[in-house]
C-alpha positions in Angstrom: 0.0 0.0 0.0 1.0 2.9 -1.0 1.6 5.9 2.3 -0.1 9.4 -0.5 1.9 11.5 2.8 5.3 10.1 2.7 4.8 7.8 -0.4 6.6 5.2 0.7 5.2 1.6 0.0 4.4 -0.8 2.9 4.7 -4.6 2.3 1.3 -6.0 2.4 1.8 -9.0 4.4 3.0 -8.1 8.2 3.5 -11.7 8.9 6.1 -12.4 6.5 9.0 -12.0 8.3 7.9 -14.1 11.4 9.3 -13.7 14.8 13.1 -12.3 14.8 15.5 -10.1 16.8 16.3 -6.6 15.7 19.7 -7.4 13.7 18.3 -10.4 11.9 14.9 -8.3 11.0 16.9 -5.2 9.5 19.0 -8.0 7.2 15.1 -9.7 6.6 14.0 -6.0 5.6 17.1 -5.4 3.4 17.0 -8.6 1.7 13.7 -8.5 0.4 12.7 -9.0 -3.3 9.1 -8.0 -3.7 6.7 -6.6 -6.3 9.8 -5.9 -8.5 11.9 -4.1 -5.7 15.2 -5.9 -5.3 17.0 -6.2 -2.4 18.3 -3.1 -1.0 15.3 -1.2 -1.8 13.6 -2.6 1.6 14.1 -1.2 4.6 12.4 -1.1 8.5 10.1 2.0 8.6 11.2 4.7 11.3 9.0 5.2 14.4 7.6 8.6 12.7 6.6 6.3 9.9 4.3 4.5 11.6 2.9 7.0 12.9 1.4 8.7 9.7 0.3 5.4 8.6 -1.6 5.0 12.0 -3.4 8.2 10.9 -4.0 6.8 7.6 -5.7 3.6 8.8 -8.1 5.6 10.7 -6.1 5.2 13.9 -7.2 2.1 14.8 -6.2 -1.9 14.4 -8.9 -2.8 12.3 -8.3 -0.1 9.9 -4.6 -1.5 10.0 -5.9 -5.5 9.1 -8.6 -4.2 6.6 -5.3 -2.7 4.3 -3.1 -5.0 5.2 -2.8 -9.1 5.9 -1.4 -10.6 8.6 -1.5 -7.7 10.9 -0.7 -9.0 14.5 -1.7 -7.3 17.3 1.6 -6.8 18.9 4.8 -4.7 18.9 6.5 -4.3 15.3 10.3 -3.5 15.0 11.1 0.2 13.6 14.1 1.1 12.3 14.8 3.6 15.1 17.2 3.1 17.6 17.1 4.6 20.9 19.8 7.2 21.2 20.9 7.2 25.2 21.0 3.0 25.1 22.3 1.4 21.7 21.3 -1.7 23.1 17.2 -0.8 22.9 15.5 0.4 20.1 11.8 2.0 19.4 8.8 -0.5 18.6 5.1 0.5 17.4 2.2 -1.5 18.7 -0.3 -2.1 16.4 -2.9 -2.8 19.3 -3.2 0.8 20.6 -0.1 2.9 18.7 2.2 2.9 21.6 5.8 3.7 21.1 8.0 1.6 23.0 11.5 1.3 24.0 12.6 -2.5 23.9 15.5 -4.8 23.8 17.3 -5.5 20.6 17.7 -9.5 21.2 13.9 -9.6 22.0 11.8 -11.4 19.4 9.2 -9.4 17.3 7.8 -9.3 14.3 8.9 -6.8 11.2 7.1 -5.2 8.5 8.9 -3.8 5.4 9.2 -0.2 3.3 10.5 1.3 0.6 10.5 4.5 -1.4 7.1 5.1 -3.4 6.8 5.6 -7.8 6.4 9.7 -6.7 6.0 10.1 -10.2 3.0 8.5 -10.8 1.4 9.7 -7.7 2.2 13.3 -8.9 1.2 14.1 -12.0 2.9 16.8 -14.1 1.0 19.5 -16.0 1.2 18.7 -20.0 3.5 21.3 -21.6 1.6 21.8 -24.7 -2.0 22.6 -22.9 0.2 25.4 -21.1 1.3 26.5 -24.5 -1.5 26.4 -25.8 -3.5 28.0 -23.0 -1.0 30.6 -23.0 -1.4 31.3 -26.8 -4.9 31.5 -26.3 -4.9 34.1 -23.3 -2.2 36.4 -25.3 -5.0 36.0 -28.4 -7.8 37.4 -26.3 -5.7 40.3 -24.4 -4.4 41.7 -27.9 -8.2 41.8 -29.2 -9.5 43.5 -26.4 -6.7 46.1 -26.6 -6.8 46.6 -30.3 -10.8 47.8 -29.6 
């Protein structure tokens, strides 16, 4: 699904990665190949991220499983790390949208982003309707100044 606020693209399924620690779900994230996107282009969404999709799904669970599959309701692993303790890092419950602070080794499920087509979500004006509309208003202003 596509995020129209920050265009990135979620992974539709939020139970493919199963159950893994925070090191082994970043090298899950980066590793995908999905829809086309190669590894690389995958990545853990930041804390913030979540955040604007919560919005998105109506802030609530159900608005969460009725875009996705596999939603669980439990913590998901963001990409964030928590600055005073590089050791913990900052998790998004899907339940309720509670930011958390947890422990790297502890076992939670992942979902997957990557950078959106912005192109086709923002179209461009066509260059010759400009000219044209352009030749069209200059038409009209020189026969109202010739009368």
């Amino acid at each position: 699904m596509l995020d129209t606020d920050t265009y990135l693209l979620w992974l539709y399924d939020w139970n493919l990665s199963g159950l893994k620690n925070w090191g082994d779900a970043k090298l899950w994230a980066a590793g995908l190949t999905v829809g086309g996107a190669t590894a690389g282009d995958w990545r853990l969404p930041e804390i913030g991220e979540y955040a604007d999709l919560w919005s998105d799904a109506g802030s609530s669970l159900l608005g969460l499983q009725s875009s996705f599959t596999g939603v669980q309701s439990i913590d998901y692993w963001s990409g964030t790390e928590y600055a005073p303790t590089p050791a913990l890092t900052w998790t998004f419950s899907t339940l309720d949208s509670f930011q958390g602070i947890v422990d790297k080794n502890r076992a939670l499920y992942a979902v997957a982003v990557r950078p959106g087509d912005v192109t086709a979500s923002v179209p461009e004006p066509q260059t010759l309707a400009l000219v044209l509309l352009a030749l069209g208003a200059t038409a009209v202003a020189r026969r109202r100044r010739s009368r």
